[in-house]
C-alpha positions in Angstrom: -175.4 61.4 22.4 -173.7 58.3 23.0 -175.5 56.8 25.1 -178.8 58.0 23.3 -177.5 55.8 20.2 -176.4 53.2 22.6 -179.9 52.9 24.4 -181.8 53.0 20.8 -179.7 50.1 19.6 -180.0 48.0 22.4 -184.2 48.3 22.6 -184.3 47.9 18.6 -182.4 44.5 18.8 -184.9 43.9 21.3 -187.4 44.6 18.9 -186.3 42.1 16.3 -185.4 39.1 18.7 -189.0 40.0 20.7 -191.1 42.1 19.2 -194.9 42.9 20.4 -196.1 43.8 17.0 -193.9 42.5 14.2 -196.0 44.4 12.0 -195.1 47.7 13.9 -191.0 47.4 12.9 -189.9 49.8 11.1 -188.8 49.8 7.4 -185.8 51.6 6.2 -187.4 54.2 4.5 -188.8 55.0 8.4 -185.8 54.7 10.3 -184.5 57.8 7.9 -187.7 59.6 8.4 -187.1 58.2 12.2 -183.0 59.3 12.2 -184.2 63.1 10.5 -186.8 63.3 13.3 -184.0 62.5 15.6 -181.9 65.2 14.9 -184.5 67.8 15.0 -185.2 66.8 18.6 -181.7 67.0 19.4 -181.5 70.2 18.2 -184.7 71.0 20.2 -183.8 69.7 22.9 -180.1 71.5 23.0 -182.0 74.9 21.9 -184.0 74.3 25.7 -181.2 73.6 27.6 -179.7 77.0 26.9 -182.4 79.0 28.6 -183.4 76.0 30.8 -179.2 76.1 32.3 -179.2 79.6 32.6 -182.1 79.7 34.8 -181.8 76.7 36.6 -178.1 77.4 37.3 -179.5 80.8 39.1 -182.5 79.3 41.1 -180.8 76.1 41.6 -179.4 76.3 45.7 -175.2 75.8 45.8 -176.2 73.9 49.3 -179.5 72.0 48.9 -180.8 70.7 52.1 -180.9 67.0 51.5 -178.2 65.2 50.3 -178.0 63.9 46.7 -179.0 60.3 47.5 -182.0 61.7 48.7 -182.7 64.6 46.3 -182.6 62.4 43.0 -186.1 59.7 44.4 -187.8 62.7 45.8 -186.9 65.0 42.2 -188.0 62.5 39.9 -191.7 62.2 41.9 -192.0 65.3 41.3 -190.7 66.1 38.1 -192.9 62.9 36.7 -195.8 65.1 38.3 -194.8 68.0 35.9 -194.2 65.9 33.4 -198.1 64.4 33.4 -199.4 67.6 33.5 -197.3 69.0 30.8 -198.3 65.8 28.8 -202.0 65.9 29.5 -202.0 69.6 28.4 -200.8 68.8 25.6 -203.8 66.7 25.0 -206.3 68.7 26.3 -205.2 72.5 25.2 -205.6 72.9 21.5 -202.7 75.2 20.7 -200.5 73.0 22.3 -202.3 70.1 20.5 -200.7 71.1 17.6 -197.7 70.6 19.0 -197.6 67.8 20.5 -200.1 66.1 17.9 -197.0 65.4 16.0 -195.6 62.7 17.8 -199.0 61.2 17.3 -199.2 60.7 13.5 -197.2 57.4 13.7 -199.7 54.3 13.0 -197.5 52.2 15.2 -195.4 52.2 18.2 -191.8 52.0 18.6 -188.4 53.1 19.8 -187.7 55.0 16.1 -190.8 57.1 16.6 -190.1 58.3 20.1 -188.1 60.8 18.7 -191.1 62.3 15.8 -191.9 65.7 17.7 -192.5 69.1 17.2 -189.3 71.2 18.6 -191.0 73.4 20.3 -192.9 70.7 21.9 -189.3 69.3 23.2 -188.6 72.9 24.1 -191.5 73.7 25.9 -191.9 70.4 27.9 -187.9 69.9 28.8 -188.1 73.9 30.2 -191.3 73.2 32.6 -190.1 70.2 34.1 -186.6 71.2 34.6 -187.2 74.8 36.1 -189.9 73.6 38.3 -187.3 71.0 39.8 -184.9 73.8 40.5 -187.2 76.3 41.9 -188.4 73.8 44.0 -184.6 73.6 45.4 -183.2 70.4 43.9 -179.4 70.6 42.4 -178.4 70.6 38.7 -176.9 67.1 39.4 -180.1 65.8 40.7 -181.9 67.7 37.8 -179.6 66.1 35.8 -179.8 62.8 36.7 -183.0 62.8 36.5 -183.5 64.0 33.3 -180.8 61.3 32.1 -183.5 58.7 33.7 -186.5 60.1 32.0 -184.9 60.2 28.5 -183.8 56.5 28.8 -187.3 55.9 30.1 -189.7 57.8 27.0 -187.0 55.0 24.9 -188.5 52.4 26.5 -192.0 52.9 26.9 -192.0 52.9 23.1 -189.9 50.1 22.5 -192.0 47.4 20.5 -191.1 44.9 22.8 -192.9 42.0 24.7 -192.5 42.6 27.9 -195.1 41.8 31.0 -194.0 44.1 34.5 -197.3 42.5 36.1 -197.5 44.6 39.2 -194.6 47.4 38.5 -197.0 48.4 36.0 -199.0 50.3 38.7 -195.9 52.3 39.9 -193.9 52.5 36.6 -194.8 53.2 33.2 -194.0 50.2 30.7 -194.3 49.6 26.9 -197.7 47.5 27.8 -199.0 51.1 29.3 -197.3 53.4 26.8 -199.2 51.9 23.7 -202.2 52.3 25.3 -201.6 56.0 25.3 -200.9 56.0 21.0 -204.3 54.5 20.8 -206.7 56.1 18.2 -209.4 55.4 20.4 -209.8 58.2 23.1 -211.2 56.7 25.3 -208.6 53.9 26.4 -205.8 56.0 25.4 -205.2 57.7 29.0 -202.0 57.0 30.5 -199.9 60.2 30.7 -197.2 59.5 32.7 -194.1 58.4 30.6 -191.8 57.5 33.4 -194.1 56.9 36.7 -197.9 55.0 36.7 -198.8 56.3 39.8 -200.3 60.0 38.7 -202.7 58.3 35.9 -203.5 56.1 38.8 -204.1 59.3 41.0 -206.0 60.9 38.3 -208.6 58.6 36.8 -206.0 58.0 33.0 -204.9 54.6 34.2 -207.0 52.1 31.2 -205.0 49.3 30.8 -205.3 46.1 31.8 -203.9 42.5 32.0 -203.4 41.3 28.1 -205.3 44.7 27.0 -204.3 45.7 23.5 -205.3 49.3 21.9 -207.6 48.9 19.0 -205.3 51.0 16.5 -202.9 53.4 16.8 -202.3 56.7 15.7 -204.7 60.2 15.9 -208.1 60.5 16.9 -208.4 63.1 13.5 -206.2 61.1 11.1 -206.5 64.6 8.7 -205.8 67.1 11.3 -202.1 66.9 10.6 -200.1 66.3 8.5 -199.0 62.6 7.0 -196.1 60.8 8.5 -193.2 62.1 5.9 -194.1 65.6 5.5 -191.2 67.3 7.9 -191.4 70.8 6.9 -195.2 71.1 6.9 -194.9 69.3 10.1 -192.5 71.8 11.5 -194.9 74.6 10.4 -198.1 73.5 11.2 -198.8 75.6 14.4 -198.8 78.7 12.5 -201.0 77.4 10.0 -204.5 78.8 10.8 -206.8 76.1 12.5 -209.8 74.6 10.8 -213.0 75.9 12.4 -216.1 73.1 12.2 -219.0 73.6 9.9 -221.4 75.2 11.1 -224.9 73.4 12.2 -227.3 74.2 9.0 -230.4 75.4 10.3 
């Protein structure tokens, strides 16, 4: 927790002293929606690691082959792998739409709203990546260390910051990318990959471009979910039936 708060301080006095969008800070009514948002992922995140422990600590090998040096480069190419295509189901299946759609709602970017998601969207995502690590034969230190990484990491991609990586950009994913992805515009939103580039690269999501900005931010269906402040019909719209389109009239 400590150094979850220490990393969000840090990239929001970034924010102030260089911000991308000055217009995208947040207020202080949103950093409370922002710190109650928070505390639900926490708790999501703490209710995955139960079952995500359990099973990685009996699938995970007491002697893995390589050492950890080695193990932590090679586990977080692949677990950035699971992570894109947990990410860009979330986009493309519709029940887990509504999931992840939450973190979506936000007409801006930055490092306050990293943390808007649905639980079970933390829940679901943190158990595939993690598991698949293990059973692959990595070590709870190197699936810890690398989990560590990608947290700091989602931080920054969000961070409202003016930064330029120029060529990293094509190996690692930045807040120029990342914005990109929150565009309301599907088609130059793309970019999946939270911690690595390469895998939108490798799979025809990479859209940005040299001083490329998104046209707006937020969803594609501004009334398919709930407004911004709305926490509890946030946290229960899953369950809610779906709309169904009207039909053509003949």
């Amino acid at each position: 927790m400590g150094f979850l708060v220490i990393t969000i301080g840090y990239l929001a006095a970034l924010e102030r002293l260089i911000p991308y969008e000055r217009a995208w800070l947040p207020s202080r009514r949103e950093w409370g929606l922002y710190g109650v948002y928070f505390l639900l992922t926490m708790i999501g995140g703490a209710l995955a690691q139960i079952p995500v422990m359990a099973v990685v600590g009996r699938i995970a090998p007491l002697h893995p082959v390589l050492p950890l040096w080695a193990q932590i480069p090679l586990a977080l190419l692949l677990s950035s792998l699971a992570s894109y295509a947990v990410h860009r189901a979330g986009h493309d299946i519709p029940l887990l739409w509504r999931l992840h759609g939450v973190h979506h709602v936000p007409d801006k970017v930055n490092v306050g709203n990293n943390g808007v998601n649905h639980m079970l969207d933390i829940v679901l995502a943190q158990f595939f990546v993690q598991v698949s690590l293990a059973a692959i034969g990595f070590s709870e230190h190197a699936v810890f260390a690398v989990g560590i990484f990608i947290i700091a990491q989602g931080y920054f991609v969000h961070a409202n910051i003016d930064v330029r990586l120029g060529w990293l950009n094509h190996v690692l994913a930045s807040p120029e990318l990342h914005r990109m992805h929150h565009s309301s515009d599907k088609a130059e939103a793309g970019h999946f990959g939270s911690d690595l580039s390469i895998w939108d690269r490798l799979f025809g999501s990479y859209t940005w471009h040299p001083n490329r900005r998104p046209r707006a931010i937020g969803l594609f269906d501004p009334g398919s979910f709930p407004r911004n402040g709305a926490i509890f019909s946030t946290l229960i719209h899953p369950l809610r039936p779906r709309r169904k389109p009207p039909r053509a009239q003949p």
